[in-house]
C-alpha positions in Angstrom: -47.4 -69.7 38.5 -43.7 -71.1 38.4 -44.2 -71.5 35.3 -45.2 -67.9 34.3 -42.2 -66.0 36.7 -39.8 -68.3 34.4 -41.2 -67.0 30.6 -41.1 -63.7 32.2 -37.3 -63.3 33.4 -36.6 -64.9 30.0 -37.9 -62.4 28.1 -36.2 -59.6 30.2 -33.3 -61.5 30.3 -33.3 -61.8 26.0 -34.3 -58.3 26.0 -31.2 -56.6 27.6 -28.2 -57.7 25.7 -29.7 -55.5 22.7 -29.7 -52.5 24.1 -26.7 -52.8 26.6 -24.9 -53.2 23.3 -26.2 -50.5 21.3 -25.6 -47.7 24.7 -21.7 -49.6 24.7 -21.5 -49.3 20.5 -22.7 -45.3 21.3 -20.2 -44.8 24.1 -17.5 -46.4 22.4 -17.9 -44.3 19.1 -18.1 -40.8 21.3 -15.4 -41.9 22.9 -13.0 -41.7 19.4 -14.1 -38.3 18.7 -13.6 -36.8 22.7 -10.0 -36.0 22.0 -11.3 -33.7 19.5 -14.1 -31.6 21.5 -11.4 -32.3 24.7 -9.1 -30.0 22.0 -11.9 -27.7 21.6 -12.2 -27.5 26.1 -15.6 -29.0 25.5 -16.6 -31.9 27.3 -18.3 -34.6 25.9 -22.1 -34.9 27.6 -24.3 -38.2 26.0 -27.4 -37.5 24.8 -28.3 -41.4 25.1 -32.6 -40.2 25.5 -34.4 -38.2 22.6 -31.5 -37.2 20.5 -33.7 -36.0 17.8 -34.6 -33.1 20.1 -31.1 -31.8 19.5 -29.6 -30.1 16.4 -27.2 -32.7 15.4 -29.5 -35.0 16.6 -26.0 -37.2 17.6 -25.8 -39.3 21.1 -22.2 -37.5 22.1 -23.7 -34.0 22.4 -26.5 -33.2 24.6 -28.5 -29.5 24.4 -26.3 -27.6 26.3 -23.3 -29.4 24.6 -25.0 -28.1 21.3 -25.0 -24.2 22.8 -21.5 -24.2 23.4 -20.3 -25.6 20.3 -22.8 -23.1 18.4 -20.6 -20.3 20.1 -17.3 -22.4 18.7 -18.7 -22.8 15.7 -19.2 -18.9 15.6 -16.0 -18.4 17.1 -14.2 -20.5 14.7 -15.5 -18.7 11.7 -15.2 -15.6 12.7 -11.1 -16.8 13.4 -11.3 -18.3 9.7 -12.3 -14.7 8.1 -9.7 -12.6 10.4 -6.9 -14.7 9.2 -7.6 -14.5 5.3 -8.5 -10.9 6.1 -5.3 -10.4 8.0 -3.7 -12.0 4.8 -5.1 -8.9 2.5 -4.2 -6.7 5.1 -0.6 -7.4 5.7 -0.2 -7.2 1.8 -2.0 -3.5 2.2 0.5 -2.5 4.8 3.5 -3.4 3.8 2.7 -2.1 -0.1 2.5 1.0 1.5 5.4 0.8 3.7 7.5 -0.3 0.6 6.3 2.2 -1.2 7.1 5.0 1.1 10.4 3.4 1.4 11.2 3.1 -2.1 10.2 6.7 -2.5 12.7 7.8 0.7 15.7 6.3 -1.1 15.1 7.5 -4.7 14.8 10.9 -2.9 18.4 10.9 -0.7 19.8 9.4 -3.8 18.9 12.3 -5.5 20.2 14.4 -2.7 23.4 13.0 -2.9 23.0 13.2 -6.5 22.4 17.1 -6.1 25.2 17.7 -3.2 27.6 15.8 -5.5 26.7 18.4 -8.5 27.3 21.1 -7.0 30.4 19.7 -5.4 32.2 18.9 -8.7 30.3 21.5 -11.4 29.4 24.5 -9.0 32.4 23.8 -6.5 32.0 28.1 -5.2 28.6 27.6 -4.9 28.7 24.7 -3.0 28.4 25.6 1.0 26.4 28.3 0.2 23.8 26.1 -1.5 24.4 23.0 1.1 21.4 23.9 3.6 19.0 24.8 0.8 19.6 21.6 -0.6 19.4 19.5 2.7 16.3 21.4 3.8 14.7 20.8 0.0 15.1 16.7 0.4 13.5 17.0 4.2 11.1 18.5 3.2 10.2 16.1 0.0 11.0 13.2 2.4 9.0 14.3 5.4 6.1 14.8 2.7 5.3 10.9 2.4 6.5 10.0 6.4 4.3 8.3 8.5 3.0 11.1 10.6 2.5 13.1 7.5 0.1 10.2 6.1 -2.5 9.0 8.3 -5.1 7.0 7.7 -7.4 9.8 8.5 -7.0 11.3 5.1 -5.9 14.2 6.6 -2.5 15.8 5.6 -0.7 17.9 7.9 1.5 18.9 5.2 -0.2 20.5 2.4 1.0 20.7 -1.3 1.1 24.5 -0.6 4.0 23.9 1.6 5.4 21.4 -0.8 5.4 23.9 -3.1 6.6 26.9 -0.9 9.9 24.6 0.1 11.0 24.6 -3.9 10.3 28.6 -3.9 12.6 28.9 -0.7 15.1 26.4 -2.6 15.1 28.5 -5.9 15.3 32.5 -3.8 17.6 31.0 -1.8 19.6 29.8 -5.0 19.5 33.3 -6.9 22.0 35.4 -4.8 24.5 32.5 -5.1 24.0 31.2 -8.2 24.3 35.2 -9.4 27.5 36.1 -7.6 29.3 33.2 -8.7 28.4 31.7 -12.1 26.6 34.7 -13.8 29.0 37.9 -12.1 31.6 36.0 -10.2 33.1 39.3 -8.2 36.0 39.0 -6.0 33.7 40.2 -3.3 30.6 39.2 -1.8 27.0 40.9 -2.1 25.3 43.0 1.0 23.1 41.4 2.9 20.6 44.1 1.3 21.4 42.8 -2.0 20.6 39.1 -1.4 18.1 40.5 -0.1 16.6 42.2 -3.0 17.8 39.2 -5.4 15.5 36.9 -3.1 12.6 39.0 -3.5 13.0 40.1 -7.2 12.7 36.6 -8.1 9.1 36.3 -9.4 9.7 39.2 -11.5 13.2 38.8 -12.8 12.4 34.8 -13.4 16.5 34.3 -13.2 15.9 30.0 -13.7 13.1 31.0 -16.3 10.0 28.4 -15.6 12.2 25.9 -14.4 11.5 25.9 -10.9 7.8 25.9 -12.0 8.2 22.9 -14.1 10.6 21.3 -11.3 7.8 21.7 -8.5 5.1 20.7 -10.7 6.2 17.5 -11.2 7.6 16.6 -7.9 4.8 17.9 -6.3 1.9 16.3 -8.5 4.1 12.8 -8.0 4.1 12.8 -4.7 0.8 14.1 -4.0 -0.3 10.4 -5.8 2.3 8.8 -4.2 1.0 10.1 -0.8 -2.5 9.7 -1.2 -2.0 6.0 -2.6 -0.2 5.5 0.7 -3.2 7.0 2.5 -5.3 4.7 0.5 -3.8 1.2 1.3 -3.2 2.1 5.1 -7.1 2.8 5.2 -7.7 0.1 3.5 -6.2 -2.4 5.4 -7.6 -0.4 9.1 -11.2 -0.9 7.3 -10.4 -4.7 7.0 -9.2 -4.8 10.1 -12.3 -3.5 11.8 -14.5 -5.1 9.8 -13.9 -8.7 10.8 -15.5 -7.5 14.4 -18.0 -5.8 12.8 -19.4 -8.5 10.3 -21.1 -10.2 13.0 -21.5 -7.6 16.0 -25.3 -7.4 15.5 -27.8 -9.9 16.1 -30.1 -11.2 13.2 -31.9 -14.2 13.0 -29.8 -14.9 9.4 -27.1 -14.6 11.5 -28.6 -17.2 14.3 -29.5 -19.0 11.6 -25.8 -19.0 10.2 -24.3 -19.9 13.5 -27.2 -22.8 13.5 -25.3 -24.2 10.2 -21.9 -23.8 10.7 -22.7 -26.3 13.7 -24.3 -28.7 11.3 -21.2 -28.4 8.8 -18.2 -28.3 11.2 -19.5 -30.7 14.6 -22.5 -32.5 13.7 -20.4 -35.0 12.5 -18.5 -35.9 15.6 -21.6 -35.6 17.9 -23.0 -38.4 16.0 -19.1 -40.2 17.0 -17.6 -40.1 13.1 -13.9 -39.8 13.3 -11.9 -36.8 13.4 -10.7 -37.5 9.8 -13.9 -37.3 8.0 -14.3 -33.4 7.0 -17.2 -31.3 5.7 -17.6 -31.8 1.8 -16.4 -29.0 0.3 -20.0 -28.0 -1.8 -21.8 -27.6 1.5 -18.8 -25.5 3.3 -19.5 -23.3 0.0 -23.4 -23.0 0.7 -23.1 -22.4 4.4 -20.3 -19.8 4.1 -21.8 -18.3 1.0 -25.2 -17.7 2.9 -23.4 -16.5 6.2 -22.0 -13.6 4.2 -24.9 -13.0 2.1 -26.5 -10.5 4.2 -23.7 -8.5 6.3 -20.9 -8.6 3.8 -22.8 -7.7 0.2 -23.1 -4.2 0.3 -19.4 -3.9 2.1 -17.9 -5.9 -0.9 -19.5 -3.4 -3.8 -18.1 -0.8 -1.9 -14.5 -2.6 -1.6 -14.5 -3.5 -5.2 -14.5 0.1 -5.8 -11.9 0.9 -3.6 -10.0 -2.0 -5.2 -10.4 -1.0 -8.9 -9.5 2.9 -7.8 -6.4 1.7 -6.1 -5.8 -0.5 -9.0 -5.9 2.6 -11.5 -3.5 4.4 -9.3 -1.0 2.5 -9.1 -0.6 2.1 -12.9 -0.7 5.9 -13.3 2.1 6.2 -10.8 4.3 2.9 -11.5 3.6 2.7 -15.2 6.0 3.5 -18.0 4.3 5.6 -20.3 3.6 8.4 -17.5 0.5 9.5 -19.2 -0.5 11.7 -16.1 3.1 12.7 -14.9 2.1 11.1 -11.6 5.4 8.7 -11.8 7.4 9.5 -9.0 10.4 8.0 -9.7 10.7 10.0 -13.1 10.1 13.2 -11.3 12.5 12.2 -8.3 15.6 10.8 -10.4 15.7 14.3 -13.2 15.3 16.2 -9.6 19.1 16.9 -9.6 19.3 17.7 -13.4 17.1 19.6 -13.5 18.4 22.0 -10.9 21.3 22.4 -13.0 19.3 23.1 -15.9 18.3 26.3 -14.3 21.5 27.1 -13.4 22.7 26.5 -17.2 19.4 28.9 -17.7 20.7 31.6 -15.5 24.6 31.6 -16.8 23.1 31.6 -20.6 20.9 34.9 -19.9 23.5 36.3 -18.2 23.8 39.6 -19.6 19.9 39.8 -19.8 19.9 38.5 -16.3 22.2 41.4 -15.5 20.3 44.0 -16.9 17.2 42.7 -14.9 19.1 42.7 -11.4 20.2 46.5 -12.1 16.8 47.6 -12.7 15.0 45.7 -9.7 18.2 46.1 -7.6 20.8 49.6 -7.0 24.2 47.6 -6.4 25.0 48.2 -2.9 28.2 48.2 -1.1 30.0 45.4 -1.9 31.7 43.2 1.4 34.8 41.4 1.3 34.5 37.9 -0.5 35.1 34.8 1.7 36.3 32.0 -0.5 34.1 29.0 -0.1 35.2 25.7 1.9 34.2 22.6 0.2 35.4 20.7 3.0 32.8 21.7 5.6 30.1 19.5 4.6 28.5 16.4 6.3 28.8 13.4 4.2 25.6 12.0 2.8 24.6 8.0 3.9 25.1 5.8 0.9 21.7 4.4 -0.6 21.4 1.7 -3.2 19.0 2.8 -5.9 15.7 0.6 -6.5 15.0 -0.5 -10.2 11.4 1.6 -9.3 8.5 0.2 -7.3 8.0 -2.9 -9.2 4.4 -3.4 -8.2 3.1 -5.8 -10.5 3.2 -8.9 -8.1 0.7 -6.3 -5.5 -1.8 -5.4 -8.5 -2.2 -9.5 -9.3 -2.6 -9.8 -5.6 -5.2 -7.2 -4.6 -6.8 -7.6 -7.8 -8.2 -11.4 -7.0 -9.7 -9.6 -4.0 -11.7 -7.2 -5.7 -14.7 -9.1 -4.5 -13.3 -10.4 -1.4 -16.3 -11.6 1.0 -17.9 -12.7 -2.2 -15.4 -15.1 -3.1 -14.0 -15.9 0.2 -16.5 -19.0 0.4 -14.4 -20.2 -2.3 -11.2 -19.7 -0.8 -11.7 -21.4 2.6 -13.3 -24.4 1.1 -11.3 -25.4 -2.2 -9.4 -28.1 0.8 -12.2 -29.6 1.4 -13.1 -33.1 0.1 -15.8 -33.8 -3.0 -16.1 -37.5 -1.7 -16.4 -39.4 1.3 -17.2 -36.3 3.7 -19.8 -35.3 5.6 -22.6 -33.9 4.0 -24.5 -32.9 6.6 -26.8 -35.8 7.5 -24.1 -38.6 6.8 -20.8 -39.2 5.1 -21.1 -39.6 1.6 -21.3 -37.2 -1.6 -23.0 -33.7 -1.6 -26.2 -34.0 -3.6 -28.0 -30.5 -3.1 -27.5 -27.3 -5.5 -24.3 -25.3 -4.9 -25.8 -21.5 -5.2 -24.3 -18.4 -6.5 -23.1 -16.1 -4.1 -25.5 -13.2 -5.4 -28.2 -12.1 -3.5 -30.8 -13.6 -6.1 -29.5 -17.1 -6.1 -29.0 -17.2 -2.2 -32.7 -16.8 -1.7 -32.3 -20.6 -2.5 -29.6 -21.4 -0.6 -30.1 -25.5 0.4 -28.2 -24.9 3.6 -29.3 -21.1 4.5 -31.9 -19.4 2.2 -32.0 -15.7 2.9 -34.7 -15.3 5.4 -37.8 -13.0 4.3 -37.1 -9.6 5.6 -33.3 -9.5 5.6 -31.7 -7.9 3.1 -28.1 -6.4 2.4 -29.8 -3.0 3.6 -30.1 -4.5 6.7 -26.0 -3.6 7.1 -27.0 -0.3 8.2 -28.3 -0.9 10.8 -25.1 -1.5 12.4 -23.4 2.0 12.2 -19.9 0.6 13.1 -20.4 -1.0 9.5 -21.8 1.8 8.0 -19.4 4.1 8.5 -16.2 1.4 7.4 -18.4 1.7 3.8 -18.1 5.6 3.8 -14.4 5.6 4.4 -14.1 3.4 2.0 -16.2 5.5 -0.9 -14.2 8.7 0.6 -11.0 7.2 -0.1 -12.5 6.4 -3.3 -13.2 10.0 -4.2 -10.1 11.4 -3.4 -8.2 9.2 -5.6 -10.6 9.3 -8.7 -9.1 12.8 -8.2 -6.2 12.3 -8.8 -7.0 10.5 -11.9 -9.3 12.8 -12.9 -8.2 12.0 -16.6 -6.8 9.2 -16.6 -7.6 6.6 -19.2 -9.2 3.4 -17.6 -6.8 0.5 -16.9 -7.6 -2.0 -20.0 -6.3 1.1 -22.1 -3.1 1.6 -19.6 -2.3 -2.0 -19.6 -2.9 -2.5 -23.4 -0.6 0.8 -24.5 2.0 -1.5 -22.1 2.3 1.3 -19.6 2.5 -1.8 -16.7 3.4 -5.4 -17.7 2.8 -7.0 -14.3 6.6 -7.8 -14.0 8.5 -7.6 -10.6 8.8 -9.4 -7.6 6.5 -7.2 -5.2 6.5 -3.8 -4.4 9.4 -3.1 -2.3 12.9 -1.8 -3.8 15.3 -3.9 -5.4 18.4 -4.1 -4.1 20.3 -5.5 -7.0 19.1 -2.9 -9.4 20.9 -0.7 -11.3 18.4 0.6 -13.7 20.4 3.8 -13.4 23.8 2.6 -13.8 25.3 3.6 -10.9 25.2 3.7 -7.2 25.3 6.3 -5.1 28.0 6.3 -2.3 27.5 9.7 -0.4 28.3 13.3 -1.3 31.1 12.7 1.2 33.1 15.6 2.9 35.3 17.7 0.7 37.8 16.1 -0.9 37.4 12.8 1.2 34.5 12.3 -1.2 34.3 8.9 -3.1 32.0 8.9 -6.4 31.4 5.5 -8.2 32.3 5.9 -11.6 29.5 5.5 -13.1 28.3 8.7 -10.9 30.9 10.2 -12.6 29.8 9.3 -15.6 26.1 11.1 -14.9 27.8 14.2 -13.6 30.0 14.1 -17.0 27.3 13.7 -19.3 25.4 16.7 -17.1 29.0 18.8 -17.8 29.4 18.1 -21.7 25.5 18.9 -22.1 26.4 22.4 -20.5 30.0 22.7 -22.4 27.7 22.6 -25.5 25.2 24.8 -24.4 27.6 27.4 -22.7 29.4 27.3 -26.3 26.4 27.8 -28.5 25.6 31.5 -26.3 29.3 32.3 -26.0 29.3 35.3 -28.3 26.8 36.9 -26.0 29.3 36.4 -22.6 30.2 39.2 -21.2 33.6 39.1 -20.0 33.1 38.1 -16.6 30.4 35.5 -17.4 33.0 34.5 -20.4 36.0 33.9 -17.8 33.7 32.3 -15.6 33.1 29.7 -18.5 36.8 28.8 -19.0 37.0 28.3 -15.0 34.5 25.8 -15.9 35.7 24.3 -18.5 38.8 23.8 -16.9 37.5 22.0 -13.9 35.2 20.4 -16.3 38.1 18.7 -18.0 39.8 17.8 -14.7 36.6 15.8 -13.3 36.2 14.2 -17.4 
C-alpha cells in the first residue's frame, strides 16, 4: 500500500512541472503585449481555459476582453477613414477659400485700376463717378462672399442683381460722362436732366452694347466661379457627414466587418506576439475592401460624378483657351478697360449722341457748374495681383479621389508589411486571394464575402446616407449647367487649355503676370502709381488718342476742344 501512495505522488509530482510552465510561458508572453492594450485603456483578462471559444482564440483576451476590443477595433477604423477623409476635405475647403480669395483681389485690383482711370484720363469725371465705381466692385465682391455662397446651393444674391448693379453703374455714368467728355459746359445739368439721361439710357444706348458685353462676361464668370465655390464647400460638408454615417446602421456585414477588423488589428497580441509585428498588408486590403463594400459603393459612383463635374469646371474657368468665357480672371482684369471703351464709344458718337439726348430730353435750365475735387477721395488698399488661380496642383489632387472609398483600402494599407506579419492565424506570408474592390469580386472576399442579402441598395435604408448622395447628384446638375457646352476634359486638356502647372490654388504673391502692381488709387494728388500702372493707363490713353483722331473730322467744337484738353493732359501723364 506504501508502495502504491509513492508511484502515485510521483506521477503527480512529474505531471506539474509541464503545465506550470506552459500557464508561466502564457503569462509571460501577455505580459509583453499589456503595454499595448494598457495604451488602448483595456486591461488584459487571461483566457488560460477554452480559448478556442473566443474569436482570437489567444490566452491574453478573454470574451468580454474580445467585446471591448471589437468596439476599438470599430472605433479605430472609423478614426482611420475620418482622418483620410478630413485630408480630402481640408483640400475642398481651402480650394474654395483660395479661390474666393484670389477672385477678391483681382477684383479691388481692378477697382483701383478703375479709380486710377478715371483719376488720370477722366480727371472731371472723377468724384462724380467715385461712388458708382465703389458700389460696382462691392457689389462684384459681395457676389462670391461667404454669406452669399452657402453650401445650401441657395444664393441670396441672384445674377439679376449682378446684373442690375452694371445697369445702375452705366445710368449712373451717362449724365457725367455727357456733361464732361461729350458737351463739357461751363455749367452743370438739372437734376431733371440727369434725370432723363438716366432713364433714356436703354433707348439712346450712349456706351453702345458695351455695358451688355461688360456684364455678360463678368456676370457669366462669376456665376461659375460662385457655383464652383458652392460645389467644393458641399462637397467637403458631404465628406464630412459621411464618415458618421458610413457605419450608423446596424447590418450583419457590418458586424461581420467589426468581427474582422478584430482578427486583423488585435488577434495578434491576444495570442502575446509583440507589438512590432503588424497586419500584412494583403489582408488589411481584403478586410477594408469588404468593410466598405456594402455602405460606401453606391456613395462612391455618386462622388466620382461630383468629382469629374468639379473636374470639368475648373478647367472651363482656370483654363487658357476660355472656350466658354467662364474665366474669371480674363473678365475681371479687361473690367477697367473696358469701361473706358464705352467712354471712348460715347465721345466718338458725340454729335450722334447729341442728337439722341435732344430728342429724348428738352434741355432744361442749366445750374451753376461746380468744378470737381480730385482730392476728396478715400485711398484704395494696395493688393498684389495673383498670376490667376493656378489650380493644377488641386485637379491632380482631387482627381486620385475620384473613387475615394474604393481605393481607400489601398491607401491605408500600402505601410503595411508583405513579409513577416500577421496574417491572421500566425505571422508569416499572406497566402489567400487579394479581391477586387467591385461588388462582383467581393462576393469572394477570403476575409469578408458579401453576405447573401446585402447589397449596395441596402445604403438606403439609412436616410442620413441617402440624402448626402442627392446633394451630391444636385450639385452635380447645377454645374453640368454651367457647362452645358462644354467640350469634355480629354479635349480641354489636349487643345492645352490647362497644363496642370502651379503650386495649388491660392494666389501667388510673387506674380506679375500683369506687369505691374497695384498701390492704391490714393487721394488726389498724394496718389502713388507704380510705373508700370502707368504704363497700362498709357497704353489705354494712346489707344484713345488714335481712336479720338481717326473720328475728329466729325467733332463738334465742343467735343473737338474737349479732345485737346485731353490730349494735353494725356501728354503730361505720358
Amino acid at each position: 500500500m506504501c508502495a502504491l501512495r509513492s508511484v502515485f505522488v510521483i506521477i503527480i509530482l512529474c505531471a506539474c512541472p509541464g503545465d506550470v510552465f506552459s500557464r508561466t510561458t502564457s503569462r509571460t508572453a501577455c505580459e509583453t503585449v499589456k503595454p499595448f492594450f494598457d495604451g488602448k485603456n483595456i486591461s488584459i483578462e487571461y483566457m488560460e481555459d477554452e480559448p478556442s471559444k473566443t474569436t482570437c482564440g489567444g490566452s491574453c483576451c478573454s470574451s468580454d476582453m474580445e467585446h471591448r476590443i471589437r468596439n476599438q477595433a470599430k472605433s479605430d477604423f472609423q478614426n482611420l477613414m475620418h482622418h483620410h477623409s478630413r485630408t480630402l476635405q481640408g483640400l475642398l475647403a481651402s480650394t474654395a477659400d483660395a479661390i474666393r480669395d484670389t477672385v477678391t483681389v483681382l477684383v479691388r485690383h481692378s477697382e483701383n485700376r478703375t479709380l486710377t482711370l478715371f483719376n488720370q484720363v477722366y480727371r472731371t469725371m472723377a468724384v462724380e463717378t467715385y461712388p458708382s465705381v465703389k458700389s460696382l466692385y462691392r457689389d462684384i465682391v459681395n457676389y462670391v462672399a461667404p454669406e452669399n455662397t452657402p453650401d445650401s446651393l441657395q444664393q441670396p444674391r441672384t445674377r439679376d442683381m449682378l446684373y442690375l448693379s452694371f445697369l445702375n453703374f452705366f445710368d449712373e455714368l451717362f449724365p457725367t460722362a455727357f456733361h464732361r467728355a461729350v458737351d463739357p459746359l461751363k455749367q452743370d445739368f438739372s437734376k431733371d436732366f440727369k434725370s432723363c439721361l438716366r432713364e433714356a439710357v436703354d433707348s439712346i444706348k450712349p456706351f453702345g452694347d458695351i455695358p451688355k458685353q461688360i456684364s455678360q462676361s463678368v456676370v457669366k464668370s462669376l456665376e461659375a466661379t460662385r457655383v464652383l465655390i458652392q460645389a467644393l464647400t458641399l462637397g467637403k460638408n458631404v465628406l464630412d457627414k459621411t464618415d458618421g454615417a458610413l457605419f450608423s446602421s446596424q447590418t450583419a456585414q457590418q458586424t461581420a466587418c467589426f468581427e474582422a477588423l478584430q482578427r486583423m488589428t488585435y488577434c495578434s497580441k491576444c495570442h502575446g506576439i509583440a507589438s512590432d509585428i503588424r497586419p500584412c498588408s494583403a489582408l488589411c486590403i481584403n478586410v477594408i475592401r469588404g468593410c466598405l463594400i456594402e455602405p460606401a459603393s453606391q456613395f462612391d459612383m455618386a462622388w466620382s460624378g461630383y468629382v469629374e463635374s468639379v473636374e470639368r469646371l475648373v478647367i472651363a474657368i482656370d483654363g487658357r483657351n476660355n472656350p466658354l468665357g467662364l474665366n474669371v480672371e480674363s473678365a475681371i482684369r479687361q473690367l477697367d478697360t473696358r469701361i473706358s471703351d464705352a467712354i471712348m464709344h460715347a465721345m466718338e458718337n458725340g454729335p450722334e449722341l447729341k442728337e439722341k439726348v435732344r430728342a429724348a430730353c428738352d434741355r432744361t435750365k442749366l445750374v451753376d457748374f461746380v468744378p470737381s475735387n480730385t482730392t476728396t477721395m478715400d485711398p484704395v488698399a494696395s493688393y498684389k495681383v495673383p498670376a490667376g488661380l493656378r489650380l493644377g496642383n488641386f485637379l491632380a489632387s482631387v482627381g486620385r479621389s475620384r473613387s475615394f472609398y474604393g481605393t481607400l483600402a489601398d491607401t491605408i494599407c500600402e505601410d503595411y508589411p508583405d513579409k513577416h506579419c500577421w496574417n491572421g492565424d500566425r505571422v508569416g506570408d499572406y497566402m489567400k486571394t487579394i479581391v477586387d474592390s467591385s461588388l462582383t469580386a467581393q462576393k469572394y472576399n477570403p476575409e469578408l464575402p458579401l453576405l447573401a442579402g446585402s447589397s449596395p441598395q441596402s445604403l438606403y435604408d439609412n436616410a442620413n446616407t441617402s440624402e448626402l448622395i442627392d446633394q451630391l447628384r444636385h450639385v452635380n446638375q447645377i454645374v453640368q449647367s454651367q457647362l452645358a457646352s462644354t467640350p469634355d476634359t480629354g479635349a480641354l486638356l489636349s487643345d492645352g487649355t490647362f497644363d496642370g502647372s502651379g503650386s495649388g490654388a491660392g494666389p501667388d504673391s510673387d506674380a506679375e503676370s500683369d506687369g505691374y502692381e497695384a498701390s492704391g488709387s490714393g487721394e488726389g494728388s498724394n496718389t502713388n502709381y507704380s510705373s508700370s500702372d502707368n504704363g497700362d493707363v498709357r497704353t489705354a490713353m494712346d489707344d484713345g488718342l488714335d481712336r479720338a483722331a481717326a473720328v475728329a473730322h466729325n467733332m463738334s467744337p465742343a467735343f473737338l476742344l474737349c479732345s485737346v484738353i485731353l490730349v494735353m493732359r494725356f501728354s503730361i501723364f505720358a
